[in-house]
TIMI-783385 format. One record per atom (N, C-alpha, C, CB): residue number from 1; atom name; x, y, z. Coordinates in steps of 0.05 Angstrom, whole numbers, plus 5000, padded with zeros to 4 digits. Atoms other than C-alpha are relative to their C-alpha. Glycine has a CB too. Example, Ala and Ser with C-alpha at 12.3 -4.5 7.8 and 13.67 -1.06 7.14 Angstrom:
<recs>
> 1, N, 5018, 4976, 5000
> 1, CA, 5246, 4910, 5156
> 1, C, 5018, 5024, 5000
> 1, CB, 4980, 5001, 5025
> 2, N, 4984, 4976, 4999
> 2, CA, 5273, 4979, 5143
> 2, C, 4985, 5022, 5014
> 2, CB, 5009, 5009, 4971
</recs>
This chain:
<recs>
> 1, N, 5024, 5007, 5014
> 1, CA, 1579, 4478, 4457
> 1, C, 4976, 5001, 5019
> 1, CB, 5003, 4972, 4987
> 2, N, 5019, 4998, 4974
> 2, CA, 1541, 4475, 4528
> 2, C, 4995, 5030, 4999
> 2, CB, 5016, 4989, 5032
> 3, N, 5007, 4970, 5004
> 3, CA, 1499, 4540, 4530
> 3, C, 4995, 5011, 4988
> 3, CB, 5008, 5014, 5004
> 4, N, 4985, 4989, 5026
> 4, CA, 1506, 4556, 4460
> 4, C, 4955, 5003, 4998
> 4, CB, 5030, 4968, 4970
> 5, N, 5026, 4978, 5006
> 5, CA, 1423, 4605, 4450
> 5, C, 5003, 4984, 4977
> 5, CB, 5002, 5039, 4998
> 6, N, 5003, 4997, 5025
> 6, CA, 1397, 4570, 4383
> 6, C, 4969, 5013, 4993
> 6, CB, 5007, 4973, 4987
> 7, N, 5018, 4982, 5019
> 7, CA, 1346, 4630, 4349
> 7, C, 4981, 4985, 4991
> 7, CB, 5012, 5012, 4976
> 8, N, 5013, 5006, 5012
> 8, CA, 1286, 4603, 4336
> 8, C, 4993, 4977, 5009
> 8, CB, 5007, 5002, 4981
> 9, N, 5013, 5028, 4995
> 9, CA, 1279, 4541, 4369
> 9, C, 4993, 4994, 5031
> 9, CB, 5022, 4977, 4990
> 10, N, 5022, 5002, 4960
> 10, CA, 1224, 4524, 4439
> 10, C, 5029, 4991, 5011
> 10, CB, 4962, 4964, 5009
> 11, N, 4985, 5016, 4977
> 11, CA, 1260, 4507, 4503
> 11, C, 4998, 4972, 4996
> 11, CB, 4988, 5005, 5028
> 12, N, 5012, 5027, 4994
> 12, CA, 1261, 4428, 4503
> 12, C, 4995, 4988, 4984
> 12, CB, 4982, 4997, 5012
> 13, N, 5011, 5009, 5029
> 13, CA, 1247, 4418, 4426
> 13, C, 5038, 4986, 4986
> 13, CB, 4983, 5038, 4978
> 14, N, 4975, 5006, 5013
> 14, CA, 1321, 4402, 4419
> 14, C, 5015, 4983, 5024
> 14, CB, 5017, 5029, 4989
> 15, N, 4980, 5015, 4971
> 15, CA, 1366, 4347, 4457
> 15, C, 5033, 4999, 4996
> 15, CB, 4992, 4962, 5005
> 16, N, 4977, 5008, 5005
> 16, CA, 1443, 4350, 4450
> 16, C, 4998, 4965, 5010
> 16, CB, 5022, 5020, 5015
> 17, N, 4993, 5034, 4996
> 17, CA, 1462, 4266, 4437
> 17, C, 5036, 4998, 4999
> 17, CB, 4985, 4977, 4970
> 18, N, 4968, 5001, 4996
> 18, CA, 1533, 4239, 4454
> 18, C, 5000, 4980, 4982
> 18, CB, 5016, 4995, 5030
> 19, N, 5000, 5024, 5010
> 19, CA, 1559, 4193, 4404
> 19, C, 5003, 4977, 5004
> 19, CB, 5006, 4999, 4990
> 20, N, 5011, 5025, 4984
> 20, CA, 1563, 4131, 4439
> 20, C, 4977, 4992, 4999
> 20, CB, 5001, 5002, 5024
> 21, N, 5029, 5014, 4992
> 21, CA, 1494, 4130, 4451
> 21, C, 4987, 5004, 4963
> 21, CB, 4978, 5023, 5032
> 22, N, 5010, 4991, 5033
> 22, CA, 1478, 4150, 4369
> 22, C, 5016, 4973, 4998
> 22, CB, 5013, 5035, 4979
> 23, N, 4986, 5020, 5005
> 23, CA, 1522, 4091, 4356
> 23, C, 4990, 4983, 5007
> 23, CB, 5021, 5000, 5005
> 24, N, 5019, 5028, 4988
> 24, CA, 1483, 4037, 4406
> 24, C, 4986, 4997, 4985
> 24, CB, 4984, 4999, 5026
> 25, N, 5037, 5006, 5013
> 25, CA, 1417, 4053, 4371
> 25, C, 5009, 5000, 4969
> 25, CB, 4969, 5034, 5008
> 26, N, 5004, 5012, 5035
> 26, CA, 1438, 4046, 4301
> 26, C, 5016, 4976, 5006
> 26, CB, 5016, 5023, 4968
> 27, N, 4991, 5030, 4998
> 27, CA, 1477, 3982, 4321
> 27, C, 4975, 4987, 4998
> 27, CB, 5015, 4990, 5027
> 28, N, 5021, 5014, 4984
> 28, CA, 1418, 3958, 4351
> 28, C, 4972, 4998, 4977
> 28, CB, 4992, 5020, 5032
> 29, N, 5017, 4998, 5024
> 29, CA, 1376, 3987, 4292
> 29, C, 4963, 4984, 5001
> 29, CB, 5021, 4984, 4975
> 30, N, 5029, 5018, 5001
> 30, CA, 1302, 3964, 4313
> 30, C, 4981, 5013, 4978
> 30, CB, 4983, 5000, 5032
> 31, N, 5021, 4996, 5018
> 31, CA, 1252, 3968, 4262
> 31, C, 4971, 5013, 5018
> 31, CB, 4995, 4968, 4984
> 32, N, 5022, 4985, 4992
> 32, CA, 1179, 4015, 4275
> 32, C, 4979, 4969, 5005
> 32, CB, 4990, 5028, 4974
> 33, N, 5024, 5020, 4983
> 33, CA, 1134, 3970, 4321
> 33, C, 5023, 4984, 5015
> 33, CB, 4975, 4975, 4977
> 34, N, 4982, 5014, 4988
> 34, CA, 1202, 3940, 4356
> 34, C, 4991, 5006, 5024
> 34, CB, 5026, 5006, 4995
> 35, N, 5000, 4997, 4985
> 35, CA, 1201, 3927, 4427
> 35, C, 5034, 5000, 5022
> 35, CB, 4981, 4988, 5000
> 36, N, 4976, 5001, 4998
> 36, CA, 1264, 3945, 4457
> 36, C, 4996, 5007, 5042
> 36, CB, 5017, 5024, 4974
> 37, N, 4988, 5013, 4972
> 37, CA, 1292, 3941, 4528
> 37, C, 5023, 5019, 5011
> 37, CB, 5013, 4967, 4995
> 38, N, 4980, 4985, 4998
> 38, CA, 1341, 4003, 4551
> 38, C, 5001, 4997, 5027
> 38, CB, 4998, 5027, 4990
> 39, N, 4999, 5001, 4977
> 39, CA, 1370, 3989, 4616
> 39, C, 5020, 5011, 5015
> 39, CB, 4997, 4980, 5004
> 40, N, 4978, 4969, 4986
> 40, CA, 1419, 4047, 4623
> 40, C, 4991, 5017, 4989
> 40, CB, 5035, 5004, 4996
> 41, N, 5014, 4981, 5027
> 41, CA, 1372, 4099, 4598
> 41, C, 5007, 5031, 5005
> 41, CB, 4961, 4999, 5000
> 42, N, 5005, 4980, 5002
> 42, CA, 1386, 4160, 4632
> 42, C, 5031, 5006, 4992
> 42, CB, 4984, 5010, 5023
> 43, N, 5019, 4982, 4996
> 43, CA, 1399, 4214, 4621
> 43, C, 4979, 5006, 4966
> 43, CB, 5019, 5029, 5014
> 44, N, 5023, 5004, 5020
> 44, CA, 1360, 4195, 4556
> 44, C, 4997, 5007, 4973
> 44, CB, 4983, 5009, 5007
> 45, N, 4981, 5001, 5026
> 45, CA, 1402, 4203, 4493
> 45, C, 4997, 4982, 4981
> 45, CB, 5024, 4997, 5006
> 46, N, 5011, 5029, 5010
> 46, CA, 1399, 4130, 4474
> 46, C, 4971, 4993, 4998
> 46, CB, 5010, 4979, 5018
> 47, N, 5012, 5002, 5006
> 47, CA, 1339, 4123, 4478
> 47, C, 4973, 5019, 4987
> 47, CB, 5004, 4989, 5012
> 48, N, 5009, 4988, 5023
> 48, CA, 1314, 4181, 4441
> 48, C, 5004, 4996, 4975
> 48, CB, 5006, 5019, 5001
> 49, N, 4993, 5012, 5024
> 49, CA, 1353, 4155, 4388
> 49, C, 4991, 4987, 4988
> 49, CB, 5015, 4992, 4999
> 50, N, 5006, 5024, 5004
> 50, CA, 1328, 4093, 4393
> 50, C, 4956, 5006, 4990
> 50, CB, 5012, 4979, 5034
> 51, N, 5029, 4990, 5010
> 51, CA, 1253, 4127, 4392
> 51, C, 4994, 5013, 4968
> 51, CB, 4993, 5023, 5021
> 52, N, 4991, 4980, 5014
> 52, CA, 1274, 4168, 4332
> 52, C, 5003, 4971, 4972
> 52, CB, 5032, 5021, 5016
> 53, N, 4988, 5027, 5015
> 53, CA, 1299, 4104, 4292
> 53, C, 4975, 4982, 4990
> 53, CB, 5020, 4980, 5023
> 54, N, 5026, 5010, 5009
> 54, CA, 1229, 4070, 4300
> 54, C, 4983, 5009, 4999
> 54, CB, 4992, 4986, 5007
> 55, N, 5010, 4980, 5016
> 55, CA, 1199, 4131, 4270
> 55, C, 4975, 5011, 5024
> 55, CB, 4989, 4988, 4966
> 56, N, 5020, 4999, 4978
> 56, CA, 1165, 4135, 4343
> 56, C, 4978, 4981, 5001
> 56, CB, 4989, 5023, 5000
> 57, N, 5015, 5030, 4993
> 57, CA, 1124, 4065, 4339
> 57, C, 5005, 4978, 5007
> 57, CB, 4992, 4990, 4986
> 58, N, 4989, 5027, 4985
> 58, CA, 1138, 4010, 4375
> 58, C, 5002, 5008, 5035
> 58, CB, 5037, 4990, 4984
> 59, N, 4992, 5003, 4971
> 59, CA, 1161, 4004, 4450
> 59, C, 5019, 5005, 5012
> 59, CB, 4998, 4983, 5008
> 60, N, 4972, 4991, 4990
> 60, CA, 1220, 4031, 4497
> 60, C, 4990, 4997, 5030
> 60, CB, 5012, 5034, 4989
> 61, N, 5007, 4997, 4969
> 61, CA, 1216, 4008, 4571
> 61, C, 5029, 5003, 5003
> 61, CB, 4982, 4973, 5018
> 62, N, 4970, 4997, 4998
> 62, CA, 1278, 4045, 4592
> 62, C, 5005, 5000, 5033
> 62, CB, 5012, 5030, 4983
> 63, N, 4997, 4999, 4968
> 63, CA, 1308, 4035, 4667
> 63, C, 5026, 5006, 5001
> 63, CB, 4993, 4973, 5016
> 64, N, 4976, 4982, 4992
> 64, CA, 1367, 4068, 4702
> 64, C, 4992, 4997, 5030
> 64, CB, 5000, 5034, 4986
> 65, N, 4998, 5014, 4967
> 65, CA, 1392, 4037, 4769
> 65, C, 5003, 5033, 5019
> 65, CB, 5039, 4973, 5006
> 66, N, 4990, 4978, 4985
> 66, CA, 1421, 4116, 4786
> 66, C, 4979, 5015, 5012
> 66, CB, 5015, 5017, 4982
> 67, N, 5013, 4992, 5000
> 67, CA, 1360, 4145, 4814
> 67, C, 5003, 5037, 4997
> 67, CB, 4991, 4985, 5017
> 68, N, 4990, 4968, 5003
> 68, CA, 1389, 4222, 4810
> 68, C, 5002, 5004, 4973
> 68, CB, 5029, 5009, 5015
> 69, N, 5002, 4997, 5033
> 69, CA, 1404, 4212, 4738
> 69, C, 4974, 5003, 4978
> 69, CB, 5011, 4977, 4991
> 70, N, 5015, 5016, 5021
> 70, CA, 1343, 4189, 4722
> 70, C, 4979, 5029, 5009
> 70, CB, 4989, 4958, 5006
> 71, N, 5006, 4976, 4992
> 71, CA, 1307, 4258, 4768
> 71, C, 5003, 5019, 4988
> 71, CB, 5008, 5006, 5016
> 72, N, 4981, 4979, 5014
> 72, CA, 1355, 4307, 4737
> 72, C, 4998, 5008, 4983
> 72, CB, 5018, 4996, 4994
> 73, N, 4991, 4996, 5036
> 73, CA, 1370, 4293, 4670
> 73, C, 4985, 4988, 4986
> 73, CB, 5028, 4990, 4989
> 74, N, 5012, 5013, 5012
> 74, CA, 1323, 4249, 4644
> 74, C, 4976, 5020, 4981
> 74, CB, 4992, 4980, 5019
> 75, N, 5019, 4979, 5016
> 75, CA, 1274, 4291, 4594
> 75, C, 4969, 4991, 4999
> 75, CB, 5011, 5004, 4968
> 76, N, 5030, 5006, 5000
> 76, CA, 1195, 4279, 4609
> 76, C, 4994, 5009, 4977
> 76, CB, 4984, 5013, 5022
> 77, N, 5008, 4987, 5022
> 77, CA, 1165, 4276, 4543
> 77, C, 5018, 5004, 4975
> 77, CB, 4993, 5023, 5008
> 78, N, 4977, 4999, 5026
> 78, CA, 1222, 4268, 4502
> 78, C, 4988, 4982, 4975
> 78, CB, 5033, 4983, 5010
> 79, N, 5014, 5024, 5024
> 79, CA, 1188, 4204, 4469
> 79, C, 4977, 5011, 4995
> 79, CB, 4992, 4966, 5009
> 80, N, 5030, 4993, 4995
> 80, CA, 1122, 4229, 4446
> 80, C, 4996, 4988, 4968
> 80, CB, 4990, 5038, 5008
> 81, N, 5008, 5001, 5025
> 81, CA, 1095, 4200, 4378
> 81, C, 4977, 4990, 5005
> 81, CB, 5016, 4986, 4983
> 82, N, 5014, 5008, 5002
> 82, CA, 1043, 4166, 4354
> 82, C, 4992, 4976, 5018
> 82, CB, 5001, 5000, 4981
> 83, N, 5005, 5027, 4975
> 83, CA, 1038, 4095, 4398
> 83, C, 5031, 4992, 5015
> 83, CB, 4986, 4965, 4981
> 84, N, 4984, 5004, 4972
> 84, CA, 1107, 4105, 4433
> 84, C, 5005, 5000, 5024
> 84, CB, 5008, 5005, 5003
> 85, N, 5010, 4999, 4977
> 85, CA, 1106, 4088, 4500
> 85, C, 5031, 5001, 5005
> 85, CB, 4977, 4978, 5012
> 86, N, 4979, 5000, 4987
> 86, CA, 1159, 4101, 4551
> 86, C, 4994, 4998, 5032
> 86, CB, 5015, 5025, 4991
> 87, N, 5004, 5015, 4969
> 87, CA, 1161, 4073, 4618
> 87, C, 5028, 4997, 5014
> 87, CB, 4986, 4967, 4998
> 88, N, 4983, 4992, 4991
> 88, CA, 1210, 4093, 4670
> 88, C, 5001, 4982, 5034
> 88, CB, 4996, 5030, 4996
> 89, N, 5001, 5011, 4967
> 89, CA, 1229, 4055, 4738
> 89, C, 5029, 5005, 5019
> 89, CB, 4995, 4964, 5000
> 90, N, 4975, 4979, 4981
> 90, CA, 1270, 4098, 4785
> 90, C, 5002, 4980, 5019
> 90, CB, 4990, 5034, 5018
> 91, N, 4989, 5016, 4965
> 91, CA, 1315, 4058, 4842
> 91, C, 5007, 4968, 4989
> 91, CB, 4965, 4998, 5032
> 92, N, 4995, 5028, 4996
> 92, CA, 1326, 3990, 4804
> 92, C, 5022, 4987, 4997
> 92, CB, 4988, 4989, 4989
</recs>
């Protein structure tokens, strides 16, 4: 499924999610204007989800102790909506 060309669609407009992390964020289920708290975020699955869920309004300060994970794999710009903010702190 890694690698897999889909026709038609930008670089970066698409994230493969693992289910685990699809599963946290509808547990968790925050409502649009929630402020939520991700503190294993990368490489940034969960909390796309979790952005995605509160229709992109509200708040996601996501942190990740791994600092390489968070370099790597983490997707700049993944959150982008209307007043979603995303705030990242590498090394904690």
């Amino acid at each position: 499924m890694f690698g897999v060309m889909y026709t038609g669609v930008l670089p970066g407009s698409i994230m493969m999610q693992h289910l685990p992390s699809i599963v946290a964020a509808m547990a968790l289920a925050p409502k649009p204007r929630s402020r939520v708290l991700d503190m294993c975020s990368a490489p940034g699955g969960k909390t796309t989800m979790l952005a995605q869920i509160m229709q992109d309004h509200g708040e996601i300060v996501a942190f990740d102790r791994t600092h390489v994970k968070v370099t790597t794999q983490l997707c700049e710009g993944c959150i982008s909506g209307n007043d979603a903010k995303s705030k990242t702190n590498y090394g904690v």
